[in-house]
N, C-alpha and C positions, 0 to 999 in steps of 0.2 A: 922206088915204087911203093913199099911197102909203109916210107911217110906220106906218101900222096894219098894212098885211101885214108891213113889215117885222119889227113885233114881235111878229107870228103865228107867221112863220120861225123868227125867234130863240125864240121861243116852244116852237117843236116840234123844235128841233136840241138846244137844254137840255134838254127830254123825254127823245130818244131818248139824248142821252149821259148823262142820268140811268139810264136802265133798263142802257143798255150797263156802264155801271159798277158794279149792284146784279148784275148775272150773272157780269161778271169777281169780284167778291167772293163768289157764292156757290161758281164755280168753285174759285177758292184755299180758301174754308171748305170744300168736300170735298176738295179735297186733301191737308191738311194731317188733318183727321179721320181718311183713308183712312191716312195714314202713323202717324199716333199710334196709329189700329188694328192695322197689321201691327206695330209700335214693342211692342206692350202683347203681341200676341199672341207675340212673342220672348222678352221679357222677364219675362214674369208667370212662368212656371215659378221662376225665377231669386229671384223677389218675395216667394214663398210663406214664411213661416215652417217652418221642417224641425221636423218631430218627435222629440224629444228621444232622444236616440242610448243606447242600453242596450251599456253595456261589461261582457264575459263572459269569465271564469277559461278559458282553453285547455289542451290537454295535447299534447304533442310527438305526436304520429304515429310508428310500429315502420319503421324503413325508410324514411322518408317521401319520395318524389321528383315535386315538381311534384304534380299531383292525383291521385297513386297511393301508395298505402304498404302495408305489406308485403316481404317477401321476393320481387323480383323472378321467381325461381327456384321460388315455390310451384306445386305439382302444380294447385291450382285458380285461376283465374282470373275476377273476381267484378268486373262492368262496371254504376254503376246509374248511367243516366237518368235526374236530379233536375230540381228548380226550386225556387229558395230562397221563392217565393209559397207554394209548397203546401204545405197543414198537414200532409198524410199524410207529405210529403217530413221536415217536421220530426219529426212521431212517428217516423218511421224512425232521422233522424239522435239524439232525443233518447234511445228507448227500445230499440232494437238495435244499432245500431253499435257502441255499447259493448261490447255481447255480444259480436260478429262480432268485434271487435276482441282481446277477451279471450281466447278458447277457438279460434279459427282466424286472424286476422292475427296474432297477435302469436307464435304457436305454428309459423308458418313454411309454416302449410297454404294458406293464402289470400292473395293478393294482391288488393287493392280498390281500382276507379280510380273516380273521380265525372266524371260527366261530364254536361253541362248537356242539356236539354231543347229549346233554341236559345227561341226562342220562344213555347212551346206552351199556354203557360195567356196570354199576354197578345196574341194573336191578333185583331187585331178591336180592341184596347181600349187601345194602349199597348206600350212596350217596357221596360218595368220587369222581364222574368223575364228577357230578357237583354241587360240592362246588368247587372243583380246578375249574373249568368255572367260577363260579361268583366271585372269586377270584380275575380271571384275570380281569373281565368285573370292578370289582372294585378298582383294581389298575389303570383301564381304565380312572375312575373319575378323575385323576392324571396325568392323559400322563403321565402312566408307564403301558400301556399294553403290551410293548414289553420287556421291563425288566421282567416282573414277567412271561410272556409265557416262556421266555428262563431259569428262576429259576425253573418254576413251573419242567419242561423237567429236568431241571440237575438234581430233588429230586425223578424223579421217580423210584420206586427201582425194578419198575418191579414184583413187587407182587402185584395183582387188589385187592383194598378191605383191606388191612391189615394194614392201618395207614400210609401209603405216605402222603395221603392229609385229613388227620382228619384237624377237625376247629383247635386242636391248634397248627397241625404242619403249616398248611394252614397259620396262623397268625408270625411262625414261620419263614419261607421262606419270606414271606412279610419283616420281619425284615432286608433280607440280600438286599431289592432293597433298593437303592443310593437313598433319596429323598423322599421317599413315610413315609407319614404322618400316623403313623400306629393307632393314637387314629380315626383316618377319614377312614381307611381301615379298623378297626378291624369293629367301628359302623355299618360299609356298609354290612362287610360279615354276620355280627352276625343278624342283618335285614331283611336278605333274601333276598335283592332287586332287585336283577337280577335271581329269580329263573325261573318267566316267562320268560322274554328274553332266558336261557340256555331252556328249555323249547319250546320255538318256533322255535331256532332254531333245535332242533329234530325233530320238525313235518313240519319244510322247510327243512332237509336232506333225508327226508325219499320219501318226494313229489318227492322231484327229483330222486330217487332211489337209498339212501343210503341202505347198505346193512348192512358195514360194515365202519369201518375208518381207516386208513385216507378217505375221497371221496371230488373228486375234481369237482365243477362244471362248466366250461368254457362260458361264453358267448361273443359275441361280434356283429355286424350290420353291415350288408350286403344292399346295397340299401332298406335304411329302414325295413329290416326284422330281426329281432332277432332270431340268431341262437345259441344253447346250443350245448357243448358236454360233456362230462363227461370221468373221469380217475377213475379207482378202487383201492385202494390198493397205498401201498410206493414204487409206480412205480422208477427207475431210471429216472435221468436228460433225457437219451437222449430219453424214452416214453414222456415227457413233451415235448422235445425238437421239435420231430418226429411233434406231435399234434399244437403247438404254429407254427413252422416256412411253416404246411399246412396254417392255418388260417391267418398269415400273406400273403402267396400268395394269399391267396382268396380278401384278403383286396387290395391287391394290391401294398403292402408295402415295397416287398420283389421282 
């Protein structure tokens, strides 16, 4: 009798350190799952195949300084609020600039600075509209802000948010500007170091009444009085045109 309990004991002590054992193991299998989870959630950006990078002909910029070109000294002063995401941003950049460039930057009347949008189309969904900004702000450290505006435009594929401008395609496109020092661009972007600058300038497009982007801010000086106007939207040349050759009469220029 007295080995029968004993092998009841033993019996029920092998039990409970069987189950105790089956819970230590499920413990370590979610832990190890939990970690491969956040491991995956790191790393999958990184994992993604990049979208095949479109390398685009540039042209020097009149005056070119950092994201401004022009004749510093021009009577009008021509401020736009982009986002490399937005298409309207790119008909702007593909179908007037040109113009603007032609017949008032390059002519000494205009000075044109671009300045990002900070985050405002990728809100809610992503920071892809500004890493493309600091991107550019960091090919900037290079005098090649105007190179990488006009890459950043060629890659956009017109899908917001879906890997146009992820860090490695972002580093990607970097690759195809002429010049640009990519162990000094990669450091820059991966640093964050113009996230406040893209940042401010979201909260100087909105003061002025950005809505939306493209938005163009105009200023220029009238016997010592500063006067602003503002354009909405990927206006055509001759809305720009309309607006510049009033403010040139008012100057007196024209």
């Amino acid at each position: 009798m007295a080995g029968d309990k004993k092998s009841k004991r033993q019996a029920r002590r092998e039990q409970a350190q069987k189950k105790e054992n089956q819970k230590r193991l499920i413990t370590i299998l979610l832990i190890v799952l939990g970690a491969a989870f956040v491991l995956y959630a790191v790393l999958a950006p990184t994992l993604r195949p990049v979208a095949e990078v479109t390398t685009v002909e540039t042209h020097e910029r009149y005056m070119a300084d950092d994201n401004s070109m022009g004749d510093p000294n021009a009577p009008i002063q021509l401020t736009e609020f982009s986002d490399f995401q937005c298409p309207y941003c790119k008909r702007h950049y593909t179908q007037t600039e040109p113009l603007l460039e032609q017949y008032y930057i390059n002519t000494n009347l205009v000075r044109a600075t671009y300045r990002s949008a900070g985050n405002f189309i990728s809100q809610g969904g992503g920071t892809e509209s500004q890493d493309a900004a600091m991107a550019a702000y960091c090919a900037g450290d290079q005098n090649r802000f105007w190179q990488m505006h006009d890459a950043l435009f060629a890659n956009n594929r017109d899908v917001e948010n879906r890997g146009s401008f992820s860090v490695q395609r972002l580093k990607a496109i970097a690759g195809t500007v002429e010049g640009l020092d990519l162990d000094a661009f990669n450091a820059c972007l991966d640093s964050g170091k113009y996230k406040t600058r893209t940042q401010d300038d979201a909260t100087e497009g909105t003061r002025n009444g950005m809505q939306g982007t493209p938005y163009f801010v105009i200023t220029y000086t009238v016997d010592g009085e500063t006067k602003t106007k503002t354009l909405d939207g990927a206006q055509p040349f001759s809305e720009f045109q309309v607006t510049l050759e009033a403010i040139l009469n008012e100057l007196g220029l024209k």
